[in-house]
C-alpha positions, -999 to +999 in steps of 0.1 A: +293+398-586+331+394-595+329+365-617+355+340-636+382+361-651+389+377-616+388+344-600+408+324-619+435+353-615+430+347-578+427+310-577+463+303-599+479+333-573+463+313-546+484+281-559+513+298-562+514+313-525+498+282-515+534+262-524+555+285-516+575+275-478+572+302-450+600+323-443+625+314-423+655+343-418+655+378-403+634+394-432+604+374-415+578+402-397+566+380-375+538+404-358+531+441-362+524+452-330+493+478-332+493+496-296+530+506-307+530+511-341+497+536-336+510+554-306+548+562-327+520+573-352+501+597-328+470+578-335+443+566-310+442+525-314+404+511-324+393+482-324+402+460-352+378+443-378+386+419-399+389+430-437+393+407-472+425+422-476+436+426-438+428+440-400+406+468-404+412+499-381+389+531-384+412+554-375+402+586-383+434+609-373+452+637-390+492+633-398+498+661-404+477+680-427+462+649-441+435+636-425+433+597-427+402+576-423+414+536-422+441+515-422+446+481-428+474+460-412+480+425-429+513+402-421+514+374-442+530+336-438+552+346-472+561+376-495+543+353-525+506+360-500+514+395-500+520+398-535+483+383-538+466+409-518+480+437-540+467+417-567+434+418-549+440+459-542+447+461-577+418+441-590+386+452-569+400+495-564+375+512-586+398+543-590+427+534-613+460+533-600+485+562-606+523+557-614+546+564-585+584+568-577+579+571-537+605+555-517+584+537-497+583+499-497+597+469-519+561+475-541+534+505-535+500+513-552+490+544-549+452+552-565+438+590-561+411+611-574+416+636-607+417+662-580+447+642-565+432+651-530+419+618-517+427+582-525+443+553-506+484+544-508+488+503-506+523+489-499+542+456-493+577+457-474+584+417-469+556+400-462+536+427-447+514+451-466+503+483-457+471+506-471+449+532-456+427+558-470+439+599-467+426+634-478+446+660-481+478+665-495+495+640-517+527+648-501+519+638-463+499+608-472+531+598-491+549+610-454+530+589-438+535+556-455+573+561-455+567+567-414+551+534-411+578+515-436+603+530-418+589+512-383+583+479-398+618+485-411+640+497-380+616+496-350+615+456-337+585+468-311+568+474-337+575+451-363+595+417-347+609+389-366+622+355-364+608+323-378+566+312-378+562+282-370+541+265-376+530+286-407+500+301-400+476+289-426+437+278-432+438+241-430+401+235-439+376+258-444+348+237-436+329+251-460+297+233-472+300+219-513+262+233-514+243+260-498+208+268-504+189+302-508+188+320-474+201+286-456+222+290-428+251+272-423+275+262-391+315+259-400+341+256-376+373+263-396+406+245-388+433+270-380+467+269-378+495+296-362+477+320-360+470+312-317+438+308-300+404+314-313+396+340-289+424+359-302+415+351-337+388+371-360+372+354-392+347+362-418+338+351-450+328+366-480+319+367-514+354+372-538+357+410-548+326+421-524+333+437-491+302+426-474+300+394-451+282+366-456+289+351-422+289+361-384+311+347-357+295+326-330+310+315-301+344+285-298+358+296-330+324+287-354+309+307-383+271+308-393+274+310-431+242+326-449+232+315-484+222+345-510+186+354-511+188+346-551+201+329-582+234+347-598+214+364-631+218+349-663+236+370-692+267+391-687+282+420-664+302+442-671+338+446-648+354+479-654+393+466-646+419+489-624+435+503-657+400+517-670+389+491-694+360+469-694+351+430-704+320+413-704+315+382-687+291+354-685+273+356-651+269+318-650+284+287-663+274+252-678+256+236-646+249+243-616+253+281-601+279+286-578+298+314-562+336+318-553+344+332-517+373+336-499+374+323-455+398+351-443+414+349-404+437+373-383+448+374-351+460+402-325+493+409-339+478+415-373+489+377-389+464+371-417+455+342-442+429+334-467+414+304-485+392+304-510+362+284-517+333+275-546+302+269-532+274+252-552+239+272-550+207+254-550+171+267-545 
């Protein structure tokens, strides 16, 4: 469980994003447009998933002599969200990140193995950011990401812009201030910009963890699942991006909750988050 530390850097980055107004000039990617952007690649186009940090595609291509496994597509309402989800990169990679020079991007992470032959590169150029997973050389998965910067850059079919309005945002989550163990639970989230909810994936899950603690059911709902148990009392310890480690109370004063994040994208790759404490009760 990713616990207070970790969330309170998420939850003031959250405020901060949260205030800041949309874009409004020609910098704004409005859309990245996947059937283009992945056949200028000379990849096959999957089906999308929806991700914590973005659209997940399993691509599993080779460029070149790399061979890459995923790639995740997010375009966000303002530069100050994308900041947050390199934050989130950042935070929750278990492989340290490795100084880089690349020209590729207005910020990149790049985090890779001692054997510098497999690790993932994560970018932000505007308000879109950029990661996938290679294996291979160094050098091509470092081609590729200045391939796909270059599109969003210089190739409007791929990457259009303009204004988004309205600003695609979470309005409520509809989350539940309680949830009991194993419970399940009914929301209907309130979107906003991001289109209609058949062309509109959510999921929610818990803060740092990959894994889903909701399904989709049909007009735009969400069937929420309460944990089979109690968070554990006493500490864990988070080994941090940089190596180190801190110990941290698994529960507060009170009641037990849990922090999750309500995540939503739609076909052109838009994505927003909200994040949510939920109160756990037996």
């Amino acid at each position: 469980m990713r616990l207070n530390l970790i969330a309170a850097v998420i939850g003031l980055l959250s405020i901060s994003a949260g205030s800041a107004r949309c874009l409004a000039d020609e910098s704004t990617v409005t859309a990245i447009r996947s059937k283009r952007l992945f056949a200028q690649l000379g990849f096959h186009l999957p089906e999308p998933r929806i991700h914590p940090q973005g659209q997940y595609y399993d691509v599993r291509d080779r460029w070149k002599s790399t061979s890459i496994s995923q790639l995740l597509l997010a375009v966000h309402a303002t530069v100050a969200d994308a900041e947050q989800t390199l934050v989130e990169h950042l935070l929750f990679s278990e492989i340290p990140s490795t100084p880089t020079t690349a020209a590729y991007g207005d910020k990149r992470l790049l985090f890779m193995t001692e054997s510098q032959t497999t690790g993932s590169i994560v970018f932000r150029r505007a308000n879109v950011v950029v990661a996938f997973s290679w294996k291979g050389r160094l050098e091509d998965g470092t081609g590729l990401a200045v391939r796909v910067d270059d599109l969003i850059q210089n190739d409007l079919e791929v990457a259009p812009r303009g204004t988004m309005t309205p600003s695609p945002r979470i309005v409520s989550t509809n989350a539940p201030d309680q949830i009991r163990l194993r419970e399940s639970i009914e929301i209907t989230p309130i979107l906003e910009g991001l289109g209609p909810s058949e062309s509109v994936q959510m999921r929610m899950s818990e803060v740092g963890r990959i894994q889903a603690i909701s399904r989709p059911v049909a007009g735009g709902k969400l069937l929420l699942t309460g944990p089979h148990a109690l968070p554990s009392p006493g500490g864990e310890v988070v080994t941090h991006a940089d190596g180190s480690r801190t110990i941290i109370p698994a529960t507060q004063p009170g009641a037990p909750t849990k922090r999750y994040v309500l995540v939503a994208a739609n076909t052109d790759n838009v994505f927003v988050r909200q994040y949510v404490t939920i109160e756990l009760r037996e």
